[in-house]
N, C-alpha and C positions, 0 to 999 in steps of 0.2 A: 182895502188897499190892494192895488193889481201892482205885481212888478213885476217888469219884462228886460230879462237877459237874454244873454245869443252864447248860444256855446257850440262846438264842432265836437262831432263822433269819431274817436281815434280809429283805427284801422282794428283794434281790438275791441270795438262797439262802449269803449267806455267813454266817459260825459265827467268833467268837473263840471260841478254843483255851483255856480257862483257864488262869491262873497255875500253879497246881499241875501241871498236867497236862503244862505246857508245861518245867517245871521238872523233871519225872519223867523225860520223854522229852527232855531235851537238845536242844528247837527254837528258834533261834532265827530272826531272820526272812532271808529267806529259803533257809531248809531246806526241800526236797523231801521230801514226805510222801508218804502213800499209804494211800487207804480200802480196806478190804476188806467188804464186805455178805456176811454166812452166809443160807445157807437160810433162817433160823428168824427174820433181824431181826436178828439180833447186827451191830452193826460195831466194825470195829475199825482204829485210827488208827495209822501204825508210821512211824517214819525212814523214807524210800525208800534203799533200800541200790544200791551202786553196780552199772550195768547186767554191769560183767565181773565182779562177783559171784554176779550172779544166774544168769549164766552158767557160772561154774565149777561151780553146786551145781546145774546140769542137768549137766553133762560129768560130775559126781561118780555121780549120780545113773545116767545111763546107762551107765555104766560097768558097773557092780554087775549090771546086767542084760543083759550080754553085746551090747553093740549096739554093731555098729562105725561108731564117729563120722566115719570115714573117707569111707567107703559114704559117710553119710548127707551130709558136705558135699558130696560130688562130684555126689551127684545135685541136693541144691540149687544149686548152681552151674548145672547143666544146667537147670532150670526158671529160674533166673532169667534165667539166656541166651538162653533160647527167648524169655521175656517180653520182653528186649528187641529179639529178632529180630521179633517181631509187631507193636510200636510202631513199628517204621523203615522199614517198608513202607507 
């Protein structure tokens, strides 16, 4: 289902959300959104879904591609350790 509203950009770059649109997408106020801008100009306006979701579907995601998450925390742990070995100096 496509629905097409028209809304104007205030002088303080803000946008009310239309009724319909707002009614499609389940927002009420204050709900965490989240713009997306394509290549081409397309945007597109989504719920902001929860940050350990976001994160499970990168865990899910590198999984599938044989990366071990292990490895990869350990060494971030070790760069952020250094970063704060650099700031206490």
């Amino acid at each position: 289902m496509t629905i097409t509203e028209e809304a104007t950009v205030t002088s303080k770059g803000q946008i009310t959300i239309p009724k319909r649109i707002r009614d499609a997408l389940d927002l009420e106020a204050g709900t965490d959104v989240e713009f997306e801008l394509d290549d081409d100009g397309g945007l597109r306006l989504r719920r902001k879904r929860p940050a350990m979701d976001r994160l499970r579907d990168v865990q899910r995601t590198l999984s599938r591609h044989d990366v071990d998450l292990e490895a990869m925390r350990r060494e971030s742990k070790r760069a952020w350790s250094s970063l704060d070995d650099g700031r206490s100096t």
